[in-house]
C-alpha positions as CSV (number, residue, x, y, z in Angstrom):
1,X,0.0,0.0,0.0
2,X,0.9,3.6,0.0
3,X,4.8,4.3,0.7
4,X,6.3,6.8,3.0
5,X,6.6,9.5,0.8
6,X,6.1,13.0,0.9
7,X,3.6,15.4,-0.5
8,X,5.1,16.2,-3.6
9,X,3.6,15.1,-7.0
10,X,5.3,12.8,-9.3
11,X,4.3,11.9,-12.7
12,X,2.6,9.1,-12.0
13,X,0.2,11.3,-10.2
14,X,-1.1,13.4,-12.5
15,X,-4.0,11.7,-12.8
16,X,-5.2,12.9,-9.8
17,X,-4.8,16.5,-10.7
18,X,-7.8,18.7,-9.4
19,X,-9.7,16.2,-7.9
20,X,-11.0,16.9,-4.9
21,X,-11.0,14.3,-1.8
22,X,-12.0,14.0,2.1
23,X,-9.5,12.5,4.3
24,X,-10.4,10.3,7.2
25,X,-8.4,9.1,10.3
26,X,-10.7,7.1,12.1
27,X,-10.9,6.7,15.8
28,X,-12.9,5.2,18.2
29,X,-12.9,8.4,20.5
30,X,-11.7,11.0,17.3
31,X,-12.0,11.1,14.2
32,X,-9.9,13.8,12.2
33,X,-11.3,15.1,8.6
34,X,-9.1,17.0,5.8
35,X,-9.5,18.4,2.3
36,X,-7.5,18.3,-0.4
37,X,-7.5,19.7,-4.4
38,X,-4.5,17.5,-5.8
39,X,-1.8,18.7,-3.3
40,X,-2.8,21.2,-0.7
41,X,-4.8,19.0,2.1
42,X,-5.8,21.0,4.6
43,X,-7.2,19.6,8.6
44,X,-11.3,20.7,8.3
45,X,-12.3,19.0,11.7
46,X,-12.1,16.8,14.4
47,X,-14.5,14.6,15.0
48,X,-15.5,13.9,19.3
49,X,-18.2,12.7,21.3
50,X,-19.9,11.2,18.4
51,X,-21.1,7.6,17.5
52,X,-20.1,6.0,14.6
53,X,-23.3,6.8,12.9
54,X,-23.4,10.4,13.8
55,X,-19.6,10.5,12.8
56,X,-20.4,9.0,9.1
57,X,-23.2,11.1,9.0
58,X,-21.2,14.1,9.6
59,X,-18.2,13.1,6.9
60,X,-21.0,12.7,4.7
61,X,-21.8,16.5,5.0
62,X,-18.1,17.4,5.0
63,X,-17.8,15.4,1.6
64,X,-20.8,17.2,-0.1
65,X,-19.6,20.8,1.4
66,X,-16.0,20.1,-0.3
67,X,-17.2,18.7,-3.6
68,X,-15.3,15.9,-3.1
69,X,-14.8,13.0,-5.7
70,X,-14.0,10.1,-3.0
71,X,-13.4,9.3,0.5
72,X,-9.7,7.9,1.7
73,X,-10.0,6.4,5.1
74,X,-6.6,5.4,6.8
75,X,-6.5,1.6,7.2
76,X,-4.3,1.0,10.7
77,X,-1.6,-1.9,10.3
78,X,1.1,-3.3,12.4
79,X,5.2,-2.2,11.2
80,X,4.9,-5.5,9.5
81,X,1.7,-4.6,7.2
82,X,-0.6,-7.4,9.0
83,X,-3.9,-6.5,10.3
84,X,-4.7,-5.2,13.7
85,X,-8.0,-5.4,15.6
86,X,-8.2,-1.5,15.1
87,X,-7.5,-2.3,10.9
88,X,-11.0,-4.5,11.5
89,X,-13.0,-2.0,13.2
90,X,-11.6,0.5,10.5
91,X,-12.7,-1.7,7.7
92,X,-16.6,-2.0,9.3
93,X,-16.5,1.9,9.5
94,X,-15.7,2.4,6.1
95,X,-17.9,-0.4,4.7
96,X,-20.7,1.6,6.4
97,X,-19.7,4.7,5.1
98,X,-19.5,3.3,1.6
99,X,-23.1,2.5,1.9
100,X,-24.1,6.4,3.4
101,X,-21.8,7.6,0.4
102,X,-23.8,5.2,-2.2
103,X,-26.9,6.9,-1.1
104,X,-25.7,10.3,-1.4
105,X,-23.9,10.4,-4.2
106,X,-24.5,7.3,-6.1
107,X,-22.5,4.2,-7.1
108,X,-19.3,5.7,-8.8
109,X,-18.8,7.6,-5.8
110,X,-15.8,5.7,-4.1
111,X,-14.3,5.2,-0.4
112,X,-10.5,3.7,-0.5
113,X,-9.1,2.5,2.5
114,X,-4.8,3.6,2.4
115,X,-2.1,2.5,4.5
116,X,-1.7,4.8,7.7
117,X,1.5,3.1,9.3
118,X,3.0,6.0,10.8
119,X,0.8,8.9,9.8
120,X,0.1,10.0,13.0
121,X,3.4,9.6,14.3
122,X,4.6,12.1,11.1
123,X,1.7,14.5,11.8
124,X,3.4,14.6,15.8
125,X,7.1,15.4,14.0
126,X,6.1,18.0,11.6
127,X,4.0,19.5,14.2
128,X,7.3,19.5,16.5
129,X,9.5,20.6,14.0
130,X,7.2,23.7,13.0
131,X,6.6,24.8,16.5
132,X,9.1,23.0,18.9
133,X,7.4,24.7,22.0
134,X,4.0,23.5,21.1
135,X,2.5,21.3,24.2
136,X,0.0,18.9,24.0
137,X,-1.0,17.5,20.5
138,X,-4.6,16.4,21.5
139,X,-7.2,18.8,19.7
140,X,-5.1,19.0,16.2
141,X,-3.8,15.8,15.7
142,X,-6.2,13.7,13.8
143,X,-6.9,15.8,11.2
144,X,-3.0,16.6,10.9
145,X,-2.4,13.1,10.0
146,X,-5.8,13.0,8.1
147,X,-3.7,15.3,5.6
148,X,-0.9,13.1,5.9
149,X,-2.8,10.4,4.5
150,X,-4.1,12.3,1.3
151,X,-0.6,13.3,1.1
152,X,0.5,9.6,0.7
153,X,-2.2,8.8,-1.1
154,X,-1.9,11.5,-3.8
155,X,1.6,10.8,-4.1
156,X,1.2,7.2,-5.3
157,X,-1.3,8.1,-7.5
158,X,-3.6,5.5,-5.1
159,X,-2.1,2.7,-6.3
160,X,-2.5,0.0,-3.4
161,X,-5.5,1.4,-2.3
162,X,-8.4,-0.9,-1.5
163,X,-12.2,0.2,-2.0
164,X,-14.1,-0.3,0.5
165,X,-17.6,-2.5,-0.6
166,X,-21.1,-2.0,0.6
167,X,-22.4,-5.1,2.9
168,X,-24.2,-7.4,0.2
169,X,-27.0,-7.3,2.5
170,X,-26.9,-3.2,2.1
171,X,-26.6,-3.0,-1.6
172,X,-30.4,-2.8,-2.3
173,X,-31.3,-0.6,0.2
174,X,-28.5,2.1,-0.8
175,X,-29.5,1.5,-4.3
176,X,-33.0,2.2,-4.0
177,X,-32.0,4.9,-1.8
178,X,-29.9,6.9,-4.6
179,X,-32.8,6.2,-6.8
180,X,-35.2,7.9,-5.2
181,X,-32.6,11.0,-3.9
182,X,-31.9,11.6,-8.0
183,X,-35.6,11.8,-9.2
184,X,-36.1,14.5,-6.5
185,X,-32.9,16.5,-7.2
186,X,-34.6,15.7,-11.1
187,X,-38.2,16.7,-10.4
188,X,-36.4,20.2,-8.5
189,X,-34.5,20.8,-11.5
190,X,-37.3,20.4,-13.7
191,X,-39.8,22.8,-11.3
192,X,-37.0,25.1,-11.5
193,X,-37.0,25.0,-14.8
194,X,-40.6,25.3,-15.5
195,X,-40.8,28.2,-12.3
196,X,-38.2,30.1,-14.7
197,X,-40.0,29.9,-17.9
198,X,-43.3,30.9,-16.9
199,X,-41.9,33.5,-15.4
200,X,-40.1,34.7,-18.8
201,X,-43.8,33.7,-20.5
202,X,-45.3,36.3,-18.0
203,X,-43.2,39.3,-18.7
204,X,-43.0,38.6,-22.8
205,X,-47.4,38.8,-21.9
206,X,-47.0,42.1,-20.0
207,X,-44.6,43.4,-22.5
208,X,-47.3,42.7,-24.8
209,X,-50.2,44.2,-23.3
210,X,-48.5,47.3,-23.0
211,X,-47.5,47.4,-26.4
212,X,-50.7,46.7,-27.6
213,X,-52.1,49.7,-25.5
214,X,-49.6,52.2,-26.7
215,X,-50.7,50.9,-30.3
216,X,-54.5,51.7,-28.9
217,X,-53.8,55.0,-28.0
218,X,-51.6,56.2,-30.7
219,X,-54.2,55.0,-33.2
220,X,-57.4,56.9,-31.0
221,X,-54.8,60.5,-30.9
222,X,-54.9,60.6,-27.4
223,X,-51.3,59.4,-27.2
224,X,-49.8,61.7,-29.8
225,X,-52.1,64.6,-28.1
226,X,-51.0,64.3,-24.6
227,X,-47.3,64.2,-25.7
228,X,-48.1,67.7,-27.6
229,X,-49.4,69.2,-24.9
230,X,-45.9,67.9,-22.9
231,X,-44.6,69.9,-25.5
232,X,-46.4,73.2,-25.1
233,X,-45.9,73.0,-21.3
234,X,-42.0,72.8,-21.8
235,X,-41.8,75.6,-24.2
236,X,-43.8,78.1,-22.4
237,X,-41.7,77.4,-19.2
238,X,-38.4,78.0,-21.4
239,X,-40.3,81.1,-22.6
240,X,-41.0,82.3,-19.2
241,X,-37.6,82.1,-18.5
242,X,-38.1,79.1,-15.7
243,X,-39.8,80.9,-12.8
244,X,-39.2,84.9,-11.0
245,X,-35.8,86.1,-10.2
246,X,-34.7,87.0,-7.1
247,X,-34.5,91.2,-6.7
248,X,-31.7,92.1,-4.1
249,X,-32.9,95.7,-3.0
């Protein structure tokens, strides 16, 4: 999975160019979120005293504020790359946020799980090494090494990483549930659509009517006669010089 590099792009990355992504470092207590366009991730939130269903729920929101394209959630592993009982607990969290991220933003939308080995432990140095007097990591953290991860990730061009799959017993459900959210996003484009054009429809009818009145009036002379008599008035104010002048004694 991804190597330790750093955040600089390589060829083989440019196919990630401009694509936007959410970070995720899952934890049981915290849970850090970051952003990134290609190369510039930056922390967005951390993540507390929420449960794992209030936590996807929230990533969800994060994802759809960002414009994101996909989801990269850290996978924990031990220094030898096997699994942990923290890497199983990450895998169930991102299988459930696959399926909230199927609903939301249909099928093609995807959730990669990405080597974290050590991410948190190179969020800690580069947070030393900018600010060696800084005390206690706890509220910045998470979403530091969040960005580490879309860092990694970016860099290898997301080769190694894993998509995470929607429970087969889920699939349905988070089908049907797309389903329905595009024909209302469709039917609220269309109303939109239809809102805007009788509205045009309206004003093209009132341009009309007056039209057809001026037409009315110019025809019966009592258009053409009431601007004469505009006429007059202004030339017999111009004649009488605009009103009295003022006679300092």
């Amino acid at each position: 999975r991804g190597p330790n590099v750093g955040p600089f792009a390589s060829s083989s990355s440019s196919s990630l160019i401009g694509v936007r992504s959410l970070g995720v470092d899952f934890g049981l207590v915290r849970t850090g979120v970051a952003a990134t366009v290609g190369y510039e991730p930056r922390p967005l939130a951390i993540l507390s005293d929420l449960n794992e269903t209030e936590a996807i729920e929230r990533v969800i929101r994060y994802a759809a504020a960002e414009g994101a394209a996909r989801i990269v959630v850290g996978l924990p592993l031990h220094k030898n790359g096997t699994e942990s009982e923290r890497s199983g607990l990450t895998r169930a969290f991102a299988s459930k946020l696959a399926c909230a991220a199927h609903c939301q933003f249909g099928p093609d939308f995807p959730v990669h799980l990405w080597d974290e080995r050590y991410s948190s432990k190179e969020a800690a140095a580069r947070a030393m090494a900018s600010n060696p007097r800084v005390g206690d990591l706890y509220g910045s953290l998470d979403a530091d090494a969040a960005c580490v991860i879309l860092e990694h990730y970016y860099a290898a061009a997301a080769e190694g990483a894993e998509r995470a799959r929607v429970p087969d017993r889920m699939a349905e459900a988070c089908e049907a549930a797309w389903r329905v959210k595009r024909e209302e996003e469709d039917r609220a484009k269309r109303d939109a659509t239809e809102r805007r054009a009788a509205g045009i429809d309206a004003r093209k009818a009132a341009m009309e009517r007056a039209r057809a009145t001026e037409e009315r009036l110019a025809k019966s002379g009592m258009l053409g006669t009431s601007r004469k008599k505009g006429k007059k008035v202004k030339k017999k104010r111009k004649k009488s010089g605009g009103g009295k002048k003022s006679i300092i004694m």
